[in-house]
C-alpha positions as CSV (number, residue, x, y, z in Angstrom):
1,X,22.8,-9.8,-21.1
2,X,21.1,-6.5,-22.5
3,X,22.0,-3.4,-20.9
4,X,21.7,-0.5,-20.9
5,X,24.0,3.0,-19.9
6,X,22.3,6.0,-18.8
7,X,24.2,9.5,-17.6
8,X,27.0,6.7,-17.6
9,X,26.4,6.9,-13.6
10,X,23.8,3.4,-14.2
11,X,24.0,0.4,-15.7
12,X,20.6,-0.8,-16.3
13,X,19.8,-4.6,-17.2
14,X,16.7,-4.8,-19.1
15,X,15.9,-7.9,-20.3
16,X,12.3,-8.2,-20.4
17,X,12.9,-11.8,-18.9
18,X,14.3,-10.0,-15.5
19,X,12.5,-7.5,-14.9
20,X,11.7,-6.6,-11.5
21,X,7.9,-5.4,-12.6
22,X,5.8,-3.8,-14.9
23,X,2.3,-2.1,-15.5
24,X,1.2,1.0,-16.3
25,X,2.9,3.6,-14.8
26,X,6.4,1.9,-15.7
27,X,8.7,-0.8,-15.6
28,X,11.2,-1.7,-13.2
29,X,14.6,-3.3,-14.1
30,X,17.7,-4.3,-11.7
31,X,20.9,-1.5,-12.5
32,X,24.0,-1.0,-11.0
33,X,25.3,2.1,-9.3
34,X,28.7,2.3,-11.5
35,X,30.2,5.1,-8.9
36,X,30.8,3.2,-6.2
37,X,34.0,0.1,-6.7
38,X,32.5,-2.9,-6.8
39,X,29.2,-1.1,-8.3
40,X,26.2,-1.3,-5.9
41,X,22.9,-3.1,-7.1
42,X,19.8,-0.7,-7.2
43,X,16.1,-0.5,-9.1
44,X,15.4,1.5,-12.0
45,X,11.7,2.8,-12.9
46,X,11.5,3.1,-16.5
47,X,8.5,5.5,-17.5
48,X,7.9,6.6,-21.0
49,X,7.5,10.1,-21.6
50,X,5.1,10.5,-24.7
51,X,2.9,13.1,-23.5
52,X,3.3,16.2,-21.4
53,X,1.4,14.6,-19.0
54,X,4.0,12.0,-18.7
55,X,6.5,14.6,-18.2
56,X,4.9,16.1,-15.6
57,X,3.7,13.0,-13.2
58,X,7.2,11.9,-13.9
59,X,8.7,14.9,-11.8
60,X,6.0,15.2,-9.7
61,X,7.0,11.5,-8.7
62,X,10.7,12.7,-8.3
63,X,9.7,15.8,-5.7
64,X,7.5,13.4,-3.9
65,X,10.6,11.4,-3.3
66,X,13.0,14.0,-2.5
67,X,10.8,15.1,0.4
68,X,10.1,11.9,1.7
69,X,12.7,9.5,1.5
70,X,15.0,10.3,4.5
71,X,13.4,7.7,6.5
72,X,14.1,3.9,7.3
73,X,11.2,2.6,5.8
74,X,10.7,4.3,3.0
75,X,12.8,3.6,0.0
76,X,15.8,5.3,-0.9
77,X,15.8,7.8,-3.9
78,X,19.2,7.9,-5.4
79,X,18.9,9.6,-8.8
80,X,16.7,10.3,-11.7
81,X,17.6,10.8,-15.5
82,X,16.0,11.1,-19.0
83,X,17.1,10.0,-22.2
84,X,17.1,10.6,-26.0
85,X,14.8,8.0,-26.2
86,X,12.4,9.1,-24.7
87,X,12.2,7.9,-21.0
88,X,12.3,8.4,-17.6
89,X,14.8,6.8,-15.3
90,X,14.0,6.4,-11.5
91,X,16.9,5.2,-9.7
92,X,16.3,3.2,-6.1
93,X,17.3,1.9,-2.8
94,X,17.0,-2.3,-3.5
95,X,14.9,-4.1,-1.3
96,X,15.9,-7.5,-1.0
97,X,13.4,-9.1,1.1
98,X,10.3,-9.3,-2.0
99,X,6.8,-7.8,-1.1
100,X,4.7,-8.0,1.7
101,X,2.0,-9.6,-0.5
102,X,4.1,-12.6,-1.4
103,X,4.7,-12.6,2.6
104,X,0.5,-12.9,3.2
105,X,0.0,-14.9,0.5
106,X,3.0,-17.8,1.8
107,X,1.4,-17.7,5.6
108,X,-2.7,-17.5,4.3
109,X,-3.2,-15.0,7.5
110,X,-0.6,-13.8,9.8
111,X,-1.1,-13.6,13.5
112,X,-1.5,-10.0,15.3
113,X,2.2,-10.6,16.5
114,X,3.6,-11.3,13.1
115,X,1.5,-8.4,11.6
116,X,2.7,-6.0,14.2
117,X,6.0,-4.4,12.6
118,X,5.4,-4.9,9.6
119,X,2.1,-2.5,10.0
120,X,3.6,-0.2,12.5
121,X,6.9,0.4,10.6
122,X,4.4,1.3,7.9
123,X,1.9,3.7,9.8
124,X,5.7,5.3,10.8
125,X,6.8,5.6,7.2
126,X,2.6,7.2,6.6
127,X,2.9,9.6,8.7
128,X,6.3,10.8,8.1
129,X,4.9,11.3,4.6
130,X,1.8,13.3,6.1
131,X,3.9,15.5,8.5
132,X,5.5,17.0,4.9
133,X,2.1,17.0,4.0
134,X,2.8,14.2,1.1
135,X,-0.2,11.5,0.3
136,X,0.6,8.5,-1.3
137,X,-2.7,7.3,-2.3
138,X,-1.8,4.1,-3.6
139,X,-1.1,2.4,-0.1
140,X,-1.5,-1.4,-0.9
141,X,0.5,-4.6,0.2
142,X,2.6,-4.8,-3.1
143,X,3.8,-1.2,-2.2
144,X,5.3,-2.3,1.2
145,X,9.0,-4.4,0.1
146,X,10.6,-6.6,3.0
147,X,14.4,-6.2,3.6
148,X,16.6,-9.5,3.7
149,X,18.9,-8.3,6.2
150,X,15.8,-7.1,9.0
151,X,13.2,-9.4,8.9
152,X,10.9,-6.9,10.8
153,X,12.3,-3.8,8.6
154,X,10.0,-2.7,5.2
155,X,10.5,0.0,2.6
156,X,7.6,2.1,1.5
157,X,7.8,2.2,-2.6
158,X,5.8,4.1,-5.8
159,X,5.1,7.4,-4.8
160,X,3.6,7.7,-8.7
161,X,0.3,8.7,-7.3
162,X,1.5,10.8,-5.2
163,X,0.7,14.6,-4.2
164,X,1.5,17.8,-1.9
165,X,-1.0,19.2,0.2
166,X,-1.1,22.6,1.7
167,X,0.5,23.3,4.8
168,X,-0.4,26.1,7.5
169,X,2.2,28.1,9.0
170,X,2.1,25.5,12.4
171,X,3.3,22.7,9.7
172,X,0.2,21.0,9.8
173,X,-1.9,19.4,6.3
174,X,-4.6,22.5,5.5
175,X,-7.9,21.3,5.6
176,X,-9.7,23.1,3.0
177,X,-7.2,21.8,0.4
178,X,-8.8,18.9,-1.4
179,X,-9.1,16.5,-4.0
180,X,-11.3,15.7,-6.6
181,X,-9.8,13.1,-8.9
182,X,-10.5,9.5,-8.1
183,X,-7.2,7.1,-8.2
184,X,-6.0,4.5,-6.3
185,X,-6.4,0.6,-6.1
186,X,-9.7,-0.8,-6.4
187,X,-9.5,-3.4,-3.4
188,X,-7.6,-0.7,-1.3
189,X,-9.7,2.9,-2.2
190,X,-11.7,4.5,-0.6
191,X,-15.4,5.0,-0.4
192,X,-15.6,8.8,-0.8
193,X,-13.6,8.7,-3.6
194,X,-16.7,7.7,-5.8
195,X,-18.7,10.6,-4.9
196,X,-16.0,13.5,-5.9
197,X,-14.4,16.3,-3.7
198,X,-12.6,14.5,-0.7
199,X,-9.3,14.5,2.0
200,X,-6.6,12.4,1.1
201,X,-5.2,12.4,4.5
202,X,-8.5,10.1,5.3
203,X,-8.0,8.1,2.2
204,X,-4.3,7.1,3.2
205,X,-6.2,6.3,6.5
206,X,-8.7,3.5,4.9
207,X,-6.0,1.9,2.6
208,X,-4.3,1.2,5.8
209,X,-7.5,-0.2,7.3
210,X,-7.6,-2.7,4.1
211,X,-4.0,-3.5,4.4
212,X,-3.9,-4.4,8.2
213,X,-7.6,-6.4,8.2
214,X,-6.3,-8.2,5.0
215,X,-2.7,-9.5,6.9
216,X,-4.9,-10.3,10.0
217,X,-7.8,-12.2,8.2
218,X,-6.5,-13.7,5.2
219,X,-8.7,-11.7,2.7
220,X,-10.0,-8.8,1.4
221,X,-13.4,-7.5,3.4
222,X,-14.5,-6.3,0.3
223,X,-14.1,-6.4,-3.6
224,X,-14.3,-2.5,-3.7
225,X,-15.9,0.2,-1.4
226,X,-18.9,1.1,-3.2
227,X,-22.4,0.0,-2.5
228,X,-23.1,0.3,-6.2
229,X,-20.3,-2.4,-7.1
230,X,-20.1,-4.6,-4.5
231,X,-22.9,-6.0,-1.7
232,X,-20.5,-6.5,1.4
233,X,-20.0,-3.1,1.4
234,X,-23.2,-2.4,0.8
235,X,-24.2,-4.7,3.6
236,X,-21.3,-3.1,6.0
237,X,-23.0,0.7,5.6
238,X,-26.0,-0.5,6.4
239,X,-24.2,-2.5,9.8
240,X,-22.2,0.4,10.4
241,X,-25.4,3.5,10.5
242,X,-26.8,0.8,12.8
243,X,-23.7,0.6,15.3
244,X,-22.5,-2.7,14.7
245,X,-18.6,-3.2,15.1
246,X,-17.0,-3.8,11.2
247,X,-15.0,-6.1,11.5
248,X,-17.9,-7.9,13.5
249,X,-20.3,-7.2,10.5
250,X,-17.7,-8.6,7.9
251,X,-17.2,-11.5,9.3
252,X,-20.9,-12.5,10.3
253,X,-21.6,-11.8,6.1
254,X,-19.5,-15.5,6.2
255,X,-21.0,-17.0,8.9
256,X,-17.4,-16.6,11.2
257,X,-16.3,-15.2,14.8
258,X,-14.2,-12.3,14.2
259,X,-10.8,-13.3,16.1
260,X,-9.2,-10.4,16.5
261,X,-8.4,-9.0,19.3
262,X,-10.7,-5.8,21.3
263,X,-7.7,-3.9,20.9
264,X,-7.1,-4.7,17.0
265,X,-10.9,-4.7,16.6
266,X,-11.4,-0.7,17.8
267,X,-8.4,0.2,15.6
268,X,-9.9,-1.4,12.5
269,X,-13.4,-0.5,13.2
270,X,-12.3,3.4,13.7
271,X,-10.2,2.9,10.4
272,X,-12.6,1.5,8.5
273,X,-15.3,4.0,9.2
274,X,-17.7,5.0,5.9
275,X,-18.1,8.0,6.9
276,X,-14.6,10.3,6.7
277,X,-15.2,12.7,9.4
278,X,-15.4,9.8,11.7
279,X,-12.0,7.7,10.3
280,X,-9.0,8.0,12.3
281,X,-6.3,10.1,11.3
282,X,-3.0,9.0,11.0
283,X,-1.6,10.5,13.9
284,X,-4.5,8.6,15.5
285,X,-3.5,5.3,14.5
286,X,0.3,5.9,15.1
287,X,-1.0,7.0,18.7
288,X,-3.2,3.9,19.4
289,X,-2.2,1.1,21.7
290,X,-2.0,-1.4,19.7
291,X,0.6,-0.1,16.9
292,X,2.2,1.2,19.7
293,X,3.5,-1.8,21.5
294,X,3.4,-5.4,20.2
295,X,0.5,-7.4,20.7
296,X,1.0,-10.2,23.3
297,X,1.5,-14.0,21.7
298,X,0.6,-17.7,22.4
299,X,3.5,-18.3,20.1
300,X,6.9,-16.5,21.0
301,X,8.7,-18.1,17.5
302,X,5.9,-16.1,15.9
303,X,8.0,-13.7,13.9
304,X,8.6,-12.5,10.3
305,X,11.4,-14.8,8.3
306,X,12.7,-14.1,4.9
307,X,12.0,-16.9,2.1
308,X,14.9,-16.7,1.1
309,X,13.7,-15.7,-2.7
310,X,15.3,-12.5,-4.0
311,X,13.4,-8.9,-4.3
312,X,10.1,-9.0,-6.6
313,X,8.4,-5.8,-7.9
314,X,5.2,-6.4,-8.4
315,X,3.3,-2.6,-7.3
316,X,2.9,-1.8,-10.9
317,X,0.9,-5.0,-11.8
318,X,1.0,-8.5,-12.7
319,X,-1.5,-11.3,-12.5
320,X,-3.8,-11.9,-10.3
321,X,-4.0,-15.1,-7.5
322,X,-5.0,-16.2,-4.8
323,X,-4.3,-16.3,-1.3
324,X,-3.2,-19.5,0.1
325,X,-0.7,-21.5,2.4
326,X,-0.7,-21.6,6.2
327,X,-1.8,-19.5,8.4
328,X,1.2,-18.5,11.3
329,X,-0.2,-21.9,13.3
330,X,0.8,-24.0,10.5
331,X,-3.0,-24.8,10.0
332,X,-4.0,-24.6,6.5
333,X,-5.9,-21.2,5.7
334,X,-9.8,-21.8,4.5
335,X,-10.7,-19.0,2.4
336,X,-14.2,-17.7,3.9
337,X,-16.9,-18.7,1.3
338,X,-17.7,-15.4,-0.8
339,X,-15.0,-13.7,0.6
340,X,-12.6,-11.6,-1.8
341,X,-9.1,-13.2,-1.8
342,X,-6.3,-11.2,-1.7
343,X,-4.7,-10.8,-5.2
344,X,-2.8,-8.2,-7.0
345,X,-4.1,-5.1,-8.7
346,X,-2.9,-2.6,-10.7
347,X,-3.6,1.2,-9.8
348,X,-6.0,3.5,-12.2
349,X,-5.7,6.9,-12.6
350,X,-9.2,7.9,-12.3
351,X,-12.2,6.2,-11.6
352,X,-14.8,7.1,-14.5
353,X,-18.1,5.0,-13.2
354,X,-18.9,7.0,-10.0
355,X,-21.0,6.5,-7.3
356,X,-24.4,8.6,-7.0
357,X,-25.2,7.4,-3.3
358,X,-23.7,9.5,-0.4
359,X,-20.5,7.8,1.5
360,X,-22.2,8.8,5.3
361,X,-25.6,7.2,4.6
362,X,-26.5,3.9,3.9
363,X,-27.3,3.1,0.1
């Protein structure tokens, strides 16, 4: 087996053949923690450091974990080192459990009850990120990891995207500090960040809009949020400047009854608002009803259960599928005609073909 010493702390295995995941912004290989007897199982992000660029997102990455990770569901930063080489080491908390994509994509859908901690362990994880004014911008189901031991626990991972806003002396995210730079995941970005200067605290807002509609429907609502690119969204800003619910309007472009609950319904339609002024924030969503207590079941066995498979890394790529299996009924999910299915995609750095239309009127 190839390995791999580095700041003899870590033992890195890094066969190609076993790696945990790989894309663009790294690789990521199962190491051992050599200071603890017998030596402790961890991740380890591999990012080569060619340019000064690469130097610089790589310790950006690194702060953005320091300030964050002291919380339950966000993963565990336990060292960081570079080498002669050439390379960047990121060294992890393992989360055994595999992704909460391979979780949708084993059940087809997942029932508001089944959906519940996995989403509202996330908006904690969010928001504790916001509250030290960190944005992750890359919020997306292969970035949540399940945890063997805690069926209902998840870890929050690749913080490569990253960044620190402004805070005021009251501790809160300063408004007037910005963004222009378009990043993110095509499936999961959003819409005002085709048109240039934007907030990232909304942005973090929509991708957990995508995320939550795509573990209670079984599929994307649309390929990407830009009425240039794609005609459900298109079709959904003209709904929306007209009053129509969202998650109403999505589903009547595939001739279905939305299903979701009123509860689930107003959260997704506030979170999945075009227009940024009118999103809900995150201390919005972690306030609303429905993250706040578990929605009420037909089903009581309805509950997340581990597959039994061992952790998978997928956030920094892979190939595309998709969705499939059951739904949590053990009736066969049925893929809405048109509609996108969820699959895996990798993040870009910047978005180069932007939108000319406006993100608060209809195109």
């Amino acid at each position: 087996m190839p390995t791999l010493n580095v700041a003899e702390r870590w033992e890195v295995n890094v066969d190609k053949d076993r790696q945990l995941g790989e894309g663009g912004f790294g690789s990521v290989f199962k190491a051992l923690d050599k200071t603890d007897d017998p030596p402790v199982p961890v991740a380890a992000k591999r990012v080569p450091l060619a340019k000064d660029e690469d130097l610089k997102s790589y310790n950006e990455e690194i702060s953005m974990l320091k300030e964050v990770h002291d919380h339950e569901s966000i993963v565990g930063y336990l060292g960081d080192s570079t080498t002669d080489s050439g390379d960047g080491w990121l060294f992890l908390e393992l989360a055994t459990g595999g992704e909460l994509f391979d979780r949708l994509i084993d059940s087809g859908s997942l029932s508001e009850r089944a959906a519940w901690p996995y989403f509202s362990a996330l908006v904690n994880a969010v928001s504790h990120c916001h509250k030290k004014g960190v944005m992750h911008r890359d919020l997306k189901l292969e970035n949540v990891m399940l945890v063997a031991d805690d069926p209902y626990a998840i870890r929050l991972i690749d913080f490569g995207l990253a960044i620190k806003l402004r805070l005021t002396p009251e501790g809160d995210v300063d408004p007037s500090d910005k963004r222009s730079d378009s990043v993110g995941t095509e499936a999961y970005r959003a819409p005002e960040l085709y048109l240039g200067e934007y907030d990232p605290t909304k942005v973090d807002a929509w991708a957990l809009g995508i995320i939550l509609f795509a573990l209670c429907a079984g599929f994307f609502p649309f390929k990407e949020a830009s009425p240039k690119h794609d005609w459900r969204f298109r079709k959904l800003a003209q709904e929306q400047a007209k009053g129509v619910s969202t998650c109403e309007a999505i589903y009547t472009m595939y001739k279905r009854t939305c299903h979701f609950s009123p509860q689930l319904k107003a959260l997704l339609d506030d979170m999945l608002a075009i227009n940024p002024k009118q999103r809900r924030s995150i201390e919005g969503i972690a306030d609303d009803p429905w993250v706040a207590k578990p929605p009420a079941s037909r089903n009581e066995n309805e509950a997340p259960t581990d597959d039994g498979e061992g952790p998978v890394y997928r956030s920094f790529g892979g190939d595309d599928f998709d969705c499939g299996g059951e739904d949590e009924a053990g009736v066969p999910f049925e893929l809405p005609e048109d509609a996108v299915p969820i699959a895996r995609q990798r993040a870009r750095l910047h978005v180069d073909d932007l939108d000319g239309a406006t993100a608060t009127t209809p195109p």
